[in-house]
C-alpha positions as CSV (number, residue, x, y, z in Angstrom):
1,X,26.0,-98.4,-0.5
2,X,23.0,-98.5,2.1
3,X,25.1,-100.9,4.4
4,X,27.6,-97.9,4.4
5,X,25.3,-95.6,5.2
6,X,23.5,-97.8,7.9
7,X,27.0,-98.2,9.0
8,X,28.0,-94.4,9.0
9,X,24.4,-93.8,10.7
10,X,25.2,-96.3,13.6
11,X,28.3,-94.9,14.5
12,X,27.2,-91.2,15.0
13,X,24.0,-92.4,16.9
14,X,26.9,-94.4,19.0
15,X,29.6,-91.6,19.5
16,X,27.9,-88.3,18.7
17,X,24.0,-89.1,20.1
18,X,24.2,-85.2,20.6
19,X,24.0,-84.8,16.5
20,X,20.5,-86.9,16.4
21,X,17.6,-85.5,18.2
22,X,16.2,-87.4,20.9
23,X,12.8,-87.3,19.2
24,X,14.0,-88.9,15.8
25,X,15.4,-92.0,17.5
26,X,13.9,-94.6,19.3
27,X,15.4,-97.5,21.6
28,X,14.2,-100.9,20.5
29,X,13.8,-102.8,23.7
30,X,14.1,-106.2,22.5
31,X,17.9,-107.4,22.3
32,X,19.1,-108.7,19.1
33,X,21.0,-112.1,18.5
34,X,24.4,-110.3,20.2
35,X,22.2,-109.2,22.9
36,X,22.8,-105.9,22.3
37,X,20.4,-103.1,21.9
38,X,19.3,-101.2,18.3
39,X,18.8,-97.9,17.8
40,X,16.2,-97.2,15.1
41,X,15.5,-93.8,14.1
42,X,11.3,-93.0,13.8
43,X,10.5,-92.7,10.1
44,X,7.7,-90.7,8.8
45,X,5.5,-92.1,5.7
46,X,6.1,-89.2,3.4
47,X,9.4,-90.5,4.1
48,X,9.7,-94.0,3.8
49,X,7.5,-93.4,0.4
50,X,10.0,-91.2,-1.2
51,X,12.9,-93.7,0.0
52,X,11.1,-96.5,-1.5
53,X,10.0,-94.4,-5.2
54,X,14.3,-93.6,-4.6
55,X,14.9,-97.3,-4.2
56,X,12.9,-98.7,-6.9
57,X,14.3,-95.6,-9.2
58,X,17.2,-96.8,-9.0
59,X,16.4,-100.4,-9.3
60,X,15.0,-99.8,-12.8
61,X,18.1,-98.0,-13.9
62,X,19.9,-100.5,-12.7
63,X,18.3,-103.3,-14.7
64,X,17.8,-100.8,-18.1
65,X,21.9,-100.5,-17.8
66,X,22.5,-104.3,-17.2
67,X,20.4,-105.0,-20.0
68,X,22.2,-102.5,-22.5
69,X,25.3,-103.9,-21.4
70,X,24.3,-107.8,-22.4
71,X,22.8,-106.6,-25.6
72,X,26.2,-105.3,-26.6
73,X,28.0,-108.6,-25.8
């Protein structure tokens, strides 16, 4: 699901830059392995710490429904 998004993100920063404010994203300068640059959009840390209390939400769900599923088995 987040390589979708990443995905979905990429291609409106590609074809509709006019959606994305020119403050939220930020040219990385340094070509990747296809030489070819990466757009990177500026995260806050109020944001990146509610992404990562999402993440690891979800994580633990995760594992609580794996393991209910092999204890039924």
């Amino acid at each position: 699901m987040i390589s979708a998004l990443v995905v979905l993100h990429n291609f409106i920063v590609i074809h509709d830059p006019g959606e994305i404010s020119k403050h939220e994203i930020e040219l990385d300068t340094e070509p990747d392995e296809d030489n070819t640059q990466i757009n990177q959009a500026t995260i806050s840390h109020d944001e990146r710490t509610r992404a990562t209390t999402h993440r690891d939400c979800m994580a633990l769900a995760m594992w609580e429904d794996y393991n209910v599923r092999r204890g039924c088995r």
